[in-house]
C-alpha positions in Angstrom: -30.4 15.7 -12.5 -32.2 12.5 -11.4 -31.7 11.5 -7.9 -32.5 8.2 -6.4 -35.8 8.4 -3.8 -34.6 9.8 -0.5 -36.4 6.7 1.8 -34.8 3.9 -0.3 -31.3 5.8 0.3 -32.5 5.8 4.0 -33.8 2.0 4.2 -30.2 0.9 3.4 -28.2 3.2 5.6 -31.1 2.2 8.2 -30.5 -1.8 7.6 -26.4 -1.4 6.9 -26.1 0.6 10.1 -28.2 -1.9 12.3 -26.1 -4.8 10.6 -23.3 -2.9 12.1 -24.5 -2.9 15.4 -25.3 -6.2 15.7 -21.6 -7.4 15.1 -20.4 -4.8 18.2 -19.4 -6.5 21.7 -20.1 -5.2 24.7 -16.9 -4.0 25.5 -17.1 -1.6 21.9 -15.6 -3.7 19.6 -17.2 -4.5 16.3 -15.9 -8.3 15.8 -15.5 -10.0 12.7 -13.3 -12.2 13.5 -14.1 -16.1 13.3 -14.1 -17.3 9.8 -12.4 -14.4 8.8 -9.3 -14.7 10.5 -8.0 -18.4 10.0 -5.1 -17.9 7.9 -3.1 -20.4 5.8 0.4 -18.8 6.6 -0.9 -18.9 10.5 -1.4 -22.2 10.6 2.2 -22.8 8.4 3.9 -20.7 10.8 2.5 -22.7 13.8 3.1 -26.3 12.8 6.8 -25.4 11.5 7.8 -23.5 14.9 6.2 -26.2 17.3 7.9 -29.0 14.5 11.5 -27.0 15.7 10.4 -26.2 19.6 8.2 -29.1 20.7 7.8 -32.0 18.0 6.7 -34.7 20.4 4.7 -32.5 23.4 3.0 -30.6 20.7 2.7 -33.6 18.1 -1.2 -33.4 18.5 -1.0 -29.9 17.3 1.1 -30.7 14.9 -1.2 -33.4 13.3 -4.5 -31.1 13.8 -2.4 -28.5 11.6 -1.1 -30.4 9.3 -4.7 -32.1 8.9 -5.9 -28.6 8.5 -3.4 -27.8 5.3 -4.5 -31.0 3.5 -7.9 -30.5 3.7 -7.8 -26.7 2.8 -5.9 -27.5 -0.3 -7.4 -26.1 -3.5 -8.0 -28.5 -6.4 -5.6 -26.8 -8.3 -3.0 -27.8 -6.1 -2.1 -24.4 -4.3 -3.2 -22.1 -1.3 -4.9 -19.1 -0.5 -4.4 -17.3 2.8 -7.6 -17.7 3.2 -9.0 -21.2 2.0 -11.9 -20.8 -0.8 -10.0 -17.5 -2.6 -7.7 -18.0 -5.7 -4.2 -20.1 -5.0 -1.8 -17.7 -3.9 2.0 -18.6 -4.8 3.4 -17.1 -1.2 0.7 -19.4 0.9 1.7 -22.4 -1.7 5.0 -22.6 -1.1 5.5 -22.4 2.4 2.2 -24.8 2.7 4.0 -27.9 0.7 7.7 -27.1 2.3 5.8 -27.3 5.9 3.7 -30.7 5.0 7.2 -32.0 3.6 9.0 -31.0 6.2 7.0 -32.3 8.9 6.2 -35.8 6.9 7.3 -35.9 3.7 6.1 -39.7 2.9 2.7 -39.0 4.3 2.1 -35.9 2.3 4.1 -36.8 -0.3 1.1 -36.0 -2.7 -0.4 -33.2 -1.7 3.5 -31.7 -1.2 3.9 -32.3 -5.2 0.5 -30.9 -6.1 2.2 -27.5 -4.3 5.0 -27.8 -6.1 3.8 -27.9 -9.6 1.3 -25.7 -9.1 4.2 -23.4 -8.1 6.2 -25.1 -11.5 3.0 -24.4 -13.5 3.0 -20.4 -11.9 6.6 -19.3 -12.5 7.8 -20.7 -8.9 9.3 -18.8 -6.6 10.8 -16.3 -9.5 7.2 -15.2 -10.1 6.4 -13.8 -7.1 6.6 -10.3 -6.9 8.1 -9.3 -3.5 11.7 -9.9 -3.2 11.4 -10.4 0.9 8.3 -13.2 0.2 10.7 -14.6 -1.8 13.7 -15.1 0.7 10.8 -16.2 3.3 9.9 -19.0 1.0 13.5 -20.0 0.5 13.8 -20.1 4.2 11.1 -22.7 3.9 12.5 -24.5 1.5 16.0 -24.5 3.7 14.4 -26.2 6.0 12.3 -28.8 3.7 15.9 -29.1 2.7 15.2 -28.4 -1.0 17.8 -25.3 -0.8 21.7 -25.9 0.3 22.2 -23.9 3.7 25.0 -22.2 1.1 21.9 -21.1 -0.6 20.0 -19.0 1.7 20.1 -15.4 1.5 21.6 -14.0 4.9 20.4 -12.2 7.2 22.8 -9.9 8.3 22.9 -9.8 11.7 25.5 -7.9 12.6 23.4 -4.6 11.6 21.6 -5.0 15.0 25.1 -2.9 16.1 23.6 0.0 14.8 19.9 -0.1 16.0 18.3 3.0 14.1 19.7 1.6 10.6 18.3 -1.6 11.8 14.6 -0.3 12.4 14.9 1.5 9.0 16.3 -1.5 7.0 13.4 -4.1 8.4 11.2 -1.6 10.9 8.1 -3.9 12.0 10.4 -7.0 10.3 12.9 -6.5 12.7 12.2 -9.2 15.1 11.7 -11.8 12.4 15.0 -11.0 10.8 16.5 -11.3 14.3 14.9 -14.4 14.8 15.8 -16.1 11.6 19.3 -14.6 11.3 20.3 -16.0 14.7 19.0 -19.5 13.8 21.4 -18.7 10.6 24.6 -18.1 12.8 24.2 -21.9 13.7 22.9 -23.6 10.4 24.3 -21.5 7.5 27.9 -21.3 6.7 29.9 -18.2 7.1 32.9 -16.5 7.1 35.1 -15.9 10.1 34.8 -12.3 9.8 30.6 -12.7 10.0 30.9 -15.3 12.6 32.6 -12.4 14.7 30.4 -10.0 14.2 27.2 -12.7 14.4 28.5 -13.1 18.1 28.8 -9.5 18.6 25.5 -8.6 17.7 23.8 -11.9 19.0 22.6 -9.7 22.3 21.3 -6.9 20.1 19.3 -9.0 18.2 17.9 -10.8 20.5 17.2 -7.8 22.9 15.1 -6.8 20.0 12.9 -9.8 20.0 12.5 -9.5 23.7 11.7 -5.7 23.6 8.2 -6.5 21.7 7.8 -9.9 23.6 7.9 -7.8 27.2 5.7 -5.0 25.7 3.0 -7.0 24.3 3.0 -8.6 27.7 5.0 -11.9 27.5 2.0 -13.5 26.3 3.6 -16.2 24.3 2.7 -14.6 21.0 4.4 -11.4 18.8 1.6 -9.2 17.2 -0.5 -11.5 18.4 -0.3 -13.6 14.7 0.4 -17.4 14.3 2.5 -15.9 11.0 4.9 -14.1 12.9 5.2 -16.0 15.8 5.7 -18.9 14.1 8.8 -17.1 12.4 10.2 -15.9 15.5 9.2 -19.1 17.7 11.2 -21.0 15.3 14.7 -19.4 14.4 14.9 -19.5 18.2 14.2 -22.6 18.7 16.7 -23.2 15.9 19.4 -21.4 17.8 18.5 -22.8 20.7 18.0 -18.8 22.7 15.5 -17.5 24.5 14.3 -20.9 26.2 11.3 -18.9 27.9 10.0 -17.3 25.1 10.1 -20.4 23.0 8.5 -22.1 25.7 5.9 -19.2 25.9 4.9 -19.4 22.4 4.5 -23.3 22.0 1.9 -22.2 25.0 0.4 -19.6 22.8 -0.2 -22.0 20.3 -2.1 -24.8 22.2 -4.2 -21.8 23.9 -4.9 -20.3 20.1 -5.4 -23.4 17.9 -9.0 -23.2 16.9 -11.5 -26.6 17.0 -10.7 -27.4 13.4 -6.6 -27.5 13.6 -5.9 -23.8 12.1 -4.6 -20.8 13.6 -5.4 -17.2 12.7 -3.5 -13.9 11.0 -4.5 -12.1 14.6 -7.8 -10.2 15.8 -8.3 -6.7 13.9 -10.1 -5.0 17.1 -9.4 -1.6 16.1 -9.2 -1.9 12.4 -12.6 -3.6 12.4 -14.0 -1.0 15.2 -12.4 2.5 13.2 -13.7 1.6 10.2 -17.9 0.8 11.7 -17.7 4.1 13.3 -16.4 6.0 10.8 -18.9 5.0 8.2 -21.7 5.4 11.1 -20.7 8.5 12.2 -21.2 9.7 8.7 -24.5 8.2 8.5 -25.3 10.8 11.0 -25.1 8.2 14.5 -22.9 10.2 16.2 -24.9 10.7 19.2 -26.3 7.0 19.2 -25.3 5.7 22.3 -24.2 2.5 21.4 -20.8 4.4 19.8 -20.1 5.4 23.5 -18.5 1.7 24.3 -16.9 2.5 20.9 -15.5 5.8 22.0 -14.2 4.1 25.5 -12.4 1.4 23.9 -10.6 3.8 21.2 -9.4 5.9 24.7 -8.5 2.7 26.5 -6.1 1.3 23.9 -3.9 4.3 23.0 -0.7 3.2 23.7 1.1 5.5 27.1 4.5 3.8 26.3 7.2 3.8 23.8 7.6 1.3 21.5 11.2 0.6 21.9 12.0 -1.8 19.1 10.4 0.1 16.6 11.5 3.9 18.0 8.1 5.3 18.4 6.9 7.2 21.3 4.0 6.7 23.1 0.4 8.2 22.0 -0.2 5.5 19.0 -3.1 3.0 18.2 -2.3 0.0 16.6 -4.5 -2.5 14.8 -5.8 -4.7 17.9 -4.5 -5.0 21.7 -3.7 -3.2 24.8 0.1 -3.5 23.4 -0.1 -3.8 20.2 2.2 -2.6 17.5 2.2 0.7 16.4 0.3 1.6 12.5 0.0 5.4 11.4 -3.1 4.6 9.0 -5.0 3.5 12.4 -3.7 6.2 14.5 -4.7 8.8 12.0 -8.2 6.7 11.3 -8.8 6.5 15.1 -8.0 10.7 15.4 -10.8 11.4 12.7 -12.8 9.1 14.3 -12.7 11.1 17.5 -12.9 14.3 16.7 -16.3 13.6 15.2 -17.6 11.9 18.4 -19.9 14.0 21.0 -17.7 15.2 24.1 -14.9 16.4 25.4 -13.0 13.3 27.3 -10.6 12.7 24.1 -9.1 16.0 24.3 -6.0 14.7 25.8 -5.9 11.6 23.7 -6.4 13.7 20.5 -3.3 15.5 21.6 -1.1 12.5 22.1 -2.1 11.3 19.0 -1.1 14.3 17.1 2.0 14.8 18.7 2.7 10.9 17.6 2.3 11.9 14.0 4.2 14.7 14.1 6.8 12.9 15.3 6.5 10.4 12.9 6.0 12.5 10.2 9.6 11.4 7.3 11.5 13.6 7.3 10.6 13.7 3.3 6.4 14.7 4.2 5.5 11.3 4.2 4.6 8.7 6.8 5.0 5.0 6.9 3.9 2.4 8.7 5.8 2.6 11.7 9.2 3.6 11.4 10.2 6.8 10.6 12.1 7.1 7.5 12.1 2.9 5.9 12.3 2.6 2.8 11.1 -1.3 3.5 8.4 -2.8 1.0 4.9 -2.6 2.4 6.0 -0.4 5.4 6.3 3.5 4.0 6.4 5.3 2.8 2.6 5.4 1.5 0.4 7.5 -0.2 -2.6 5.8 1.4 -1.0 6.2 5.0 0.0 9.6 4.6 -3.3 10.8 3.2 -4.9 9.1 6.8 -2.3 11.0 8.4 -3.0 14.2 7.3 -6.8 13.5 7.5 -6.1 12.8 11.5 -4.3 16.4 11.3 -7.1 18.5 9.9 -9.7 16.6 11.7 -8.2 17.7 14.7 -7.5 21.1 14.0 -3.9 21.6 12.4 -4.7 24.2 9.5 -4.3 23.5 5.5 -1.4 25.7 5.6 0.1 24.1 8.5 3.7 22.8 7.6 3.2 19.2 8.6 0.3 19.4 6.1 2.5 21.0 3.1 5.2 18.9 3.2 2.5 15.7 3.4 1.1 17.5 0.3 4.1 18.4 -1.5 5.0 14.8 -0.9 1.8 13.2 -2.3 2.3 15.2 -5.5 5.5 13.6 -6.0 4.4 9.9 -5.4 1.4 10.0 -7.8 1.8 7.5 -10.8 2.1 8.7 -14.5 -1.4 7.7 -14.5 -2.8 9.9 -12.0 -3.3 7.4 -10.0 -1.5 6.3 -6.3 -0.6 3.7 -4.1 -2.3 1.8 -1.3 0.3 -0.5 0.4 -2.1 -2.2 2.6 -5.1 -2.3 0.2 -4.8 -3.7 -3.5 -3.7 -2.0 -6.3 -4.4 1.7 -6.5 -8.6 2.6 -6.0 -8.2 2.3 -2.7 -4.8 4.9 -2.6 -6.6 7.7 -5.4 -9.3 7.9 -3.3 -7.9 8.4 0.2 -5.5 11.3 -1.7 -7.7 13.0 -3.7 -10.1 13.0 -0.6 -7.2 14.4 1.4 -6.3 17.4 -1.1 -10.3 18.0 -1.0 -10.0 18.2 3.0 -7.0 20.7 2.7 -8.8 22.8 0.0 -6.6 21.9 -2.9 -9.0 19.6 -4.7 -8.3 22.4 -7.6 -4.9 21.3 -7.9 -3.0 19.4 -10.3 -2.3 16.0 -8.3 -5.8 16.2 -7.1 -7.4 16.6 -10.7 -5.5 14.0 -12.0 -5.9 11.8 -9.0 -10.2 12.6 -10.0 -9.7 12.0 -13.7 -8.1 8.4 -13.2 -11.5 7.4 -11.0 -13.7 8.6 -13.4 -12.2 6.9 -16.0 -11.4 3.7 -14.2 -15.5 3.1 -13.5 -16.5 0.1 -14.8 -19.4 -0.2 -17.5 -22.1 -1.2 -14.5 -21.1 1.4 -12.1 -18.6 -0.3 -9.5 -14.8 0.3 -9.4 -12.5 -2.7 -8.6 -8.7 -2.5 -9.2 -8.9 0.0 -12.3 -7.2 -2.3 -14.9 -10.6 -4.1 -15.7 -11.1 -6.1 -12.5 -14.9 -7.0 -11.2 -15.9 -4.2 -9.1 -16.1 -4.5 -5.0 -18.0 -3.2 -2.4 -14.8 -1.6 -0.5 -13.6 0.1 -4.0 -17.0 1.3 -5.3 -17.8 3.1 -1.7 -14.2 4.3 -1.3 -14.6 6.5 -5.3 -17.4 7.5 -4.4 -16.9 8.8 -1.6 -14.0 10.9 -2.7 -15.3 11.8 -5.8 -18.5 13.5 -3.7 -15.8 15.1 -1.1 -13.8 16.7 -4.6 -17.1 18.1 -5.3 -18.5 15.6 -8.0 -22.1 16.4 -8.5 -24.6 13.5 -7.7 -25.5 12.4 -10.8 -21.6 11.5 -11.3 -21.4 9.2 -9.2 -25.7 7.8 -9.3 -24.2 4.5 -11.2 -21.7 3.4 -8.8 -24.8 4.2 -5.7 -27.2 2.0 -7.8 -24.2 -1.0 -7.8 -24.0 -0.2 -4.1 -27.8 -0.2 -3.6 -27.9 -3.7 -5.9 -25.5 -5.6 -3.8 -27.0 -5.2 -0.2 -26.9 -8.3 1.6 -30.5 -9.9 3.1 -30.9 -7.6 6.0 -28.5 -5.2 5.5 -24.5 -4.8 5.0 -22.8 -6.0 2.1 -20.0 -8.7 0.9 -16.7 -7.9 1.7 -13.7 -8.9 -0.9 -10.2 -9.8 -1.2 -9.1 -6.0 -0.9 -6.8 -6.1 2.3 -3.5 -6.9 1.3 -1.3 -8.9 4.2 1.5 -8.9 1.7 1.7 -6.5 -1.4 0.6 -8.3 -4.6 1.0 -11.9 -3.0 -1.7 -12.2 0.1 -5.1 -10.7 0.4 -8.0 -11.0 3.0 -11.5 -9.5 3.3 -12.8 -7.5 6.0 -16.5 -7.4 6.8 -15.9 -4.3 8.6 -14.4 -2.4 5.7 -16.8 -3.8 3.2 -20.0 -2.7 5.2 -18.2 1.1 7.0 -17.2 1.8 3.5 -20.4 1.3 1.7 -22.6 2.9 4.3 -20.4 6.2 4.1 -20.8 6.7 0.4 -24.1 6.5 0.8 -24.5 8.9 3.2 -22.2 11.3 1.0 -24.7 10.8 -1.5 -27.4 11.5 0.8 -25.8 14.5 1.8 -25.0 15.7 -1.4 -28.1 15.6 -3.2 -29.9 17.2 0.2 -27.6 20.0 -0.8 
């Protein structure tokens, strides 16, 4: 074996570590907000809801927005959720259907430049997500490209039955509530769904108002331009909920940023979960500055139920005191904990494994939120479940525990003919493979069937210089490089199996430490991505360690 030299290993854990550190607040949080945040479908979602709720008090927003769009338009005509990535056909065609609605003569060009880029793409048939696809034709509806008669319907009246509601649109549910009650006064229906529209009006809106009220009747849901702006407008549309229309054109004004945008939402926990866990494994557990990390994770677990979603209390979500509930945080944050000095998050580690217990399908899986969806980009998850049952073992629960079995029965019946598996919220299926097989390795199965398979896809999916990307011939990233070979060490590769994707690591550093993140995150399946600094830099600096660890053994 040839191993690379120990104090070059430790020079970039030493500078990726301190790079880490010098993006945490005072108050714990490791903050990458900024830049990272400003969203194209925010700042579509803003101008269209204060177009419907406020056009002539917030006509200076409006114009800032809309200023924003034009000037973040790609030369190719289309949008990317985040201006300088590739056109994205989602971002597109909301982007022109909001500049046309809003003015249509005096964006008249850069509305057709959308459109035939969309033309040129496949249009709205290309897009591979059914619901992206009815949200663009709501945008459409209202450039009034599509015939009311058009529209796919929401159907409202399944707000009667409130647990077949969560599980048909879980963490959707307020949109669809939003946007179906807009549809009870602008689409045309039958008499029969016009009675049952009016019957299930208070249902639906009670939803809306459930996650309003938690979150604090700030003005904003989930605290995203995106999904306000879709709720904040089929209100405003139906003309309900005055105050919380009036709350979010508030929001709005409080939230634009200097240069007209608005953002996707801050990532306060995501961003913080993901620094510690790749410190931690670096060996700075006892560092103090992780103590204001440790506080923060203990503050924001969630003490009440999450009505509109059916969860209990004992959650973390991805930023907030109130925000919305995720499984792959909650188990992320668990791991996180039980590998921090003390004894103070006993309690918390309890309430967070009763949480996923409770949340557990009652198939072995988990989702994002709602027990038992079925819903696209909600659950259930390989990725998610594999975070889960990390949380589990991390904090005690035995291998042979059933929660665990059923999770791994489960995760041997979701792996692709390929061997490899799923990542909802991260692209394609590196990201996924890794988090299972490192799961089955935690549980002491990395012997078994799923997990070789799940091995043999990674190694074969490493690209000629080292790096992994999407493992269908995609560049190689930072986030899926450090993710392999991670895993790949915790299955029990030796070193030298993994040296070339540590040299790619190694060769990518950024000047004084950390290193680029890429488009990984998906905010939609297969139609929206982001980066996330945090992910890029925690990732990398844990697979180093591994390595470090590995050849010290």
């Amino acid at each position: 074996m040839t191993f690379l030299r120990a104090d070059r290993i430790t020079e970039a854990i030493t500078e990726g570590a301190e790079a880490l550190f010098a993006a945490q607040r005072a108050d714990g949080v490791f903050d990458y907000g900024g830049a990272n945040l400003t969203s194209t479908l925010g700042t579509v979602g803003a101008v269209c809801a204060l177009h419907f709720a406020d056009p002539g008090g917030a006509a200076d927003l409006i114009e800032a927005g809309v200023g924003w769009l034009k000037r973040t338009q790609a030369d190719d005509g289309g949008w990317a959720m985040v201006p300088g990535g590739a056109s994205e056909s989602g971002p597109t065609a909301v982007a022109s259907a909001v500049l046309h609605l809003v003015d249509p003569r005096g964006n008249a060009a850069e509305v057709e430049a959308g459109q035939e880029w969309m033309r040129r793409t496949g249009d709205l048939q290309a897009i591979p997500h059914a619901e992206v696809v009815a949200w663009c034709r709501q945008f459409y509806g209202f450039a009034g490209w599509l015939d009311p008669r058009q529209m796919r319907r929401f159907p409202l009246e399944l707000a009667l039955l409130p647990g077949l509601y969560r599980r048909l649109f879980d963490l959707r549910a307020p949109m669809v509530s939003a946007l179906g009650l807009a549809q009870t006064r602008h689409k045309p229906l039958t008499r029969l769904q016009r009675a049952l529209a009016r019957l299930a009006e208070p249902k639906a809106l009670a939803v809306i108002r459930q996650v309003y009220e938690h979150e604090g009747s700030t003005g904003a849901w989930c605290e995203d331009a995106w999904v306000t702006g879709l709720i904040c407008t089929g209100l405003a549309r139906a003309g309900l909920g005055s105050d919380m229309v009036e709350g979010a054109v508030g929001w709005f004004r409080r939230m634009v940023a200097p240069d007209g945008s608005w953002s996707s939402g801050p990532l306060d926990l995501t961003w913080t979960v993901y620094a510690t866990a790749g410190l931690l494994e670096a060996g700075y557990a006892d560092d103090p500055r992780l103590a204001a990390a440790k506080e923060l994770f203990l503050r924001l677990q969630q003490d009440r139920p999450f009505t509109a979603f059916g969860c209990p209390p004992g959650f973390w979500g991805w930023s907030g005191t109130r925000g919305w509930p995720a499984t792959l945080e909650t188990g992320e944050v668990l791991s996180v904990l039980n590998h921090l000095p003390g004894v103070d998050q006993a309690d918390a580690i309890r309430r967070g494994v009763t949480w996923l217990t409770l949340q557990q399908d009652t198939r072995g899986s988990w989702g994002l939120c709602v027990r038992n969806t079925k819903v696209a980009n909600s659950g259930p998850c390989p990725h998610m479940t594999a975070q889960a049952v990390d949380g589990l073992l991390d904090s005690g629960v035995p291998a042979d525990d059933r929660r665990v079995r059923r999770a791994l029965r489960w995760l041997a019946t979701a792996q692709r003919p390929d061997g490899s598996y799923e990542s909802v919220w991260y692209r394609m299926h590196t990201a996924g493979t890794s988090a299972v097989l490192q799961t089955f390795a935690k549980a002491g199965a990395a012997g078994s069937e799923p997990a070789r398979r799940a091995r043999a896809w990674l190694e074969r999916t490493r690209l000629p210089d080292g790096s992994w990307g999407t493992g269908d011939g995609e560049p190689g990233t930072v986030e899926e490089t450090g993710w392999a070979v991670s895993a790949l060490l915790a299955a029990g590769a030796e070193p030298d199996a993994v040296r070339p994707g540590v040299d790619w690591l190694l060769a990518h550093r950024l000047p004084g430490g950390g290193w680029p993140a890429a488009n990984v995150n998906e905010y939609v399946r297969h139609v929206c991505r982001y980066p996330n600094p945090a992910l890029a830099h925690g990732l990398a600096l844990k697979a180093l360690a591994r390595y470090r660890k590995a050849v010290a053994r």
